[in-house]
Backbone as a ProteinNet text record, in pm:
[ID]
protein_1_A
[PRIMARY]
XXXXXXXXXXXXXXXXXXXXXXXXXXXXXXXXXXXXXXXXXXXXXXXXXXXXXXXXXXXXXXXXXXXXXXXXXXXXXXXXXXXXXX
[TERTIARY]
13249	13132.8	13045.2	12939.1	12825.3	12753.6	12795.4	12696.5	12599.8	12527.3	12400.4	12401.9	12375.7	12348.7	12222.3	12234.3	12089.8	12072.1	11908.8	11853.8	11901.6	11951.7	11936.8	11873.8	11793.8	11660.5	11706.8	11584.4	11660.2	11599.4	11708.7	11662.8	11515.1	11479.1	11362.5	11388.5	11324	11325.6	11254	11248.9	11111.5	11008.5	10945.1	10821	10866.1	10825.6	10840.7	10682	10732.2	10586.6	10512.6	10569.4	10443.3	10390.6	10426.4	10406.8	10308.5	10283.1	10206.4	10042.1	10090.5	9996.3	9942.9	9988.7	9955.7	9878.5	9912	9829.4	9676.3	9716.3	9584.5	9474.4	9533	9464	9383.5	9464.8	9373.9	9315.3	9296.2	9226.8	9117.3	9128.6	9002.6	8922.6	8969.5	8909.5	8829.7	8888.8	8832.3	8693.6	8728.5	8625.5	8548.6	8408.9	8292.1	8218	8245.9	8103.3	8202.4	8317.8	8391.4	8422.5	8387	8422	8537.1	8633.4	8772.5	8796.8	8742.9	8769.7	8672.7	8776.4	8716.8	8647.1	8517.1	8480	8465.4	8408.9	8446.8	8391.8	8293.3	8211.2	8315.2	8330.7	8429.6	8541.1	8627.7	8763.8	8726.8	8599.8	8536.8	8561.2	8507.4	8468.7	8621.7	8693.5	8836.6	8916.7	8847.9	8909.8	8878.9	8713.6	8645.6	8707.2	8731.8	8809.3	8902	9004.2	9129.9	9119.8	9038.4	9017.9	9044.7	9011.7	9074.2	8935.6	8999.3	8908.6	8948.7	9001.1	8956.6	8826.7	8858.8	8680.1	8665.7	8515.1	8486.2	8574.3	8556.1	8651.2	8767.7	8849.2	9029.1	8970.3	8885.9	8897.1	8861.7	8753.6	8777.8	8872.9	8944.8	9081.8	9179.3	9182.6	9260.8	9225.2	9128	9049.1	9060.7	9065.6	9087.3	9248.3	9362.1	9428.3	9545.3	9455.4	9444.4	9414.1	9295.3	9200	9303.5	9443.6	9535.6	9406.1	9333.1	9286	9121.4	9061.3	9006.4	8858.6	8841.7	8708.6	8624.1	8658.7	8558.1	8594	8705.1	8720.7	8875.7	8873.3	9068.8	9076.1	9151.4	9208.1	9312.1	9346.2	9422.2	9619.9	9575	9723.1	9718.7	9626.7	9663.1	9640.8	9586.2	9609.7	9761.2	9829.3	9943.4	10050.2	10031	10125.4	10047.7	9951.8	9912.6	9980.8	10015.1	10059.2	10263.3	10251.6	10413.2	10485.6	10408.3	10381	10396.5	10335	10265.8	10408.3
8873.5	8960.5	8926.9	8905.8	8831.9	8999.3	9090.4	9169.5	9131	9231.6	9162.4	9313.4	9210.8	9324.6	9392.4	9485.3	9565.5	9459.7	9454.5	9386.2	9502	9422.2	9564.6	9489.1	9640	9619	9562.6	9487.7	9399.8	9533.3	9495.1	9636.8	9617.8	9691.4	9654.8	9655.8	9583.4	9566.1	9630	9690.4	9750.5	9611.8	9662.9	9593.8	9529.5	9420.2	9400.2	9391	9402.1	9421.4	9298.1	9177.5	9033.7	9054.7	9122.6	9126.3	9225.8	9339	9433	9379.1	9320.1	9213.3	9147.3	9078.5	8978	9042.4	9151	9238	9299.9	9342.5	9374.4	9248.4	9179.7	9031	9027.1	9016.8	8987.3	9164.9	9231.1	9302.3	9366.8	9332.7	9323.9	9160.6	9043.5	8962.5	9030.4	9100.3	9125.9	9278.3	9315.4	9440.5	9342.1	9317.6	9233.6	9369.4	9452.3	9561.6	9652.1	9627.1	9667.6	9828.6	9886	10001	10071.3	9996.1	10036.3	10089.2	10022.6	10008.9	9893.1	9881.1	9739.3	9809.9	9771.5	9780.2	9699.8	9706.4	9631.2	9506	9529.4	9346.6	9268.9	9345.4	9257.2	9279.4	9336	9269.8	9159.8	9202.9	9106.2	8931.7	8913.9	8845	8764.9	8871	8835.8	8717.8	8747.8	8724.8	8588.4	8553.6	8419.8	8363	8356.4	8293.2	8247.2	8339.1	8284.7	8178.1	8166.6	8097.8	8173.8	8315	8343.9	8299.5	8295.6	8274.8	8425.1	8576.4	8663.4	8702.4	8704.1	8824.5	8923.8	8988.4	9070.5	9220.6	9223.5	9330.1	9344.7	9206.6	9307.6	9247.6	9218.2	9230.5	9397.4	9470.5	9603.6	9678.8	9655.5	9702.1	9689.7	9558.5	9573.3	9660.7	9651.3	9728.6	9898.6	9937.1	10072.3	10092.2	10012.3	10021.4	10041.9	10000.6	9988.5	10107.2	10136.5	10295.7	10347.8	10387.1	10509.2	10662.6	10656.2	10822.9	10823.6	10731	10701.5	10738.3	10696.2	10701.7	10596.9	10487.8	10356.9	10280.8	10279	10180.5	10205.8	10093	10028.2	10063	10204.3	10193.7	10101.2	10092.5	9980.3	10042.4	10145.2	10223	10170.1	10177.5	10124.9	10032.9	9917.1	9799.4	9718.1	9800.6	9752.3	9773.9	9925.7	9951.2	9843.7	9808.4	9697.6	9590.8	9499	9401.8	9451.5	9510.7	9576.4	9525.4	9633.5	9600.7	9471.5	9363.9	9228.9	9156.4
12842.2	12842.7	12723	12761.7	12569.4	12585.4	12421.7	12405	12307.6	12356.4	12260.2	12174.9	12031.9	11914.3	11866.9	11846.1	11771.2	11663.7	11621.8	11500.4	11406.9	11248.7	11154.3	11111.4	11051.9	10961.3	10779.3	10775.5	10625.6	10553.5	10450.2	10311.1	10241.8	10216.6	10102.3	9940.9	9905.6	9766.7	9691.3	9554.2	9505.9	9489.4	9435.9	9421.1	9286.4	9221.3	9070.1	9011.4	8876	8814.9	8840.3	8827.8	8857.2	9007.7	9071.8	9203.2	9224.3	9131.8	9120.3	9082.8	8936.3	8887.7	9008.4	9065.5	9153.4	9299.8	9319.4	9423.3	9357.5	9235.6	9147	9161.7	9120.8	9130.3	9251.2	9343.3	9502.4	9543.5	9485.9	9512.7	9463.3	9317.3	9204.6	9264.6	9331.4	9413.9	9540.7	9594.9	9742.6	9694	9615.9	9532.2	9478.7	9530.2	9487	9395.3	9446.5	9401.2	9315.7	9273.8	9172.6	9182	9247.1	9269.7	9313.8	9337.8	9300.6	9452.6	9571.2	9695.1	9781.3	9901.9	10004.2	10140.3	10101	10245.3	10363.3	10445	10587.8	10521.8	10470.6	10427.7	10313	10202.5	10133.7	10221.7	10279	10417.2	10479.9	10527.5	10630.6	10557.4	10399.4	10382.9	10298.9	10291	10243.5	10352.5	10488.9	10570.8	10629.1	10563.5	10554.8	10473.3	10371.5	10249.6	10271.6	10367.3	10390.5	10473.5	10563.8	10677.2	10787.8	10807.8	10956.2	11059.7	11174	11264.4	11329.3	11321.1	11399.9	11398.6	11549.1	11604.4	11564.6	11537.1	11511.9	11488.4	11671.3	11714.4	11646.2	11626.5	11604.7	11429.3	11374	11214.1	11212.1	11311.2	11275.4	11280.7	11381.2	11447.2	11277.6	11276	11128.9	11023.9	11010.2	10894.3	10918.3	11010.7	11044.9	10989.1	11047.8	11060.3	10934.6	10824	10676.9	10600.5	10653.6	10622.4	10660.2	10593.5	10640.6	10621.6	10540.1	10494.6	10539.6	10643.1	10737.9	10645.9	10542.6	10459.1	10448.2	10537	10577.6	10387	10347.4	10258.3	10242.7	10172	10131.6	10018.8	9959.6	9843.4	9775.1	9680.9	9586.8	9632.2	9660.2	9736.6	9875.1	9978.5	10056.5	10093	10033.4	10002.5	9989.8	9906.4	9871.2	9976	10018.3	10133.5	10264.3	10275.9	10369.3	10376.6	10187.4	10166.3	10165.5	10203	10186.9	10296.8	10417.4	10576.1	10603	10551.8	10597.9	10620.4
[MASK]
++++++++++++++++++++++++++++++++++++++++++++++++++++++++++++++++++++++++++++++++++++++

């Protein structure tokens, strides 16, 4: 008889401080207008940089999806829980 097993979920790690640093970094990058959140144009344009080729549509889709507190920008909190996710 072959059973098949449940996936377990891998543990998480905390975060370490260079890693904190290093999220600060790319997000004081993606904050052009320094105001201590990302809007759709700097996401948008985060997303040129990288090289994505998504469409329009699902870069908003992402971008919403980010906006946990739905105020049309990316705080530096959920930013991180974004890059957590990833």
């Amino acid at each position: 008889m072959n059973s098949t097993k449940s996936p377990v979920p891998l543990a998480r790690r905390p975060v370490t401080t260079a890693e904190i640093s290093d999220i600060d970094d790319q997000f004081d990058a993606c904050d052009v207008d320094g105001d201590e959140r990302i809007d759709f144009t700097e996401f948008s344009a985060l997303l040129d940089r990288l090289g994505s080729e998504v469409p329009m549509r699902r870069r908003r889709r992402r971008f919403d999806d980010i906006d946990v507190n739905r105020d049309g920008r990316i705080d530096r909190r959920e930013f991180l829980e974004w890059l957590e996710r990833a």
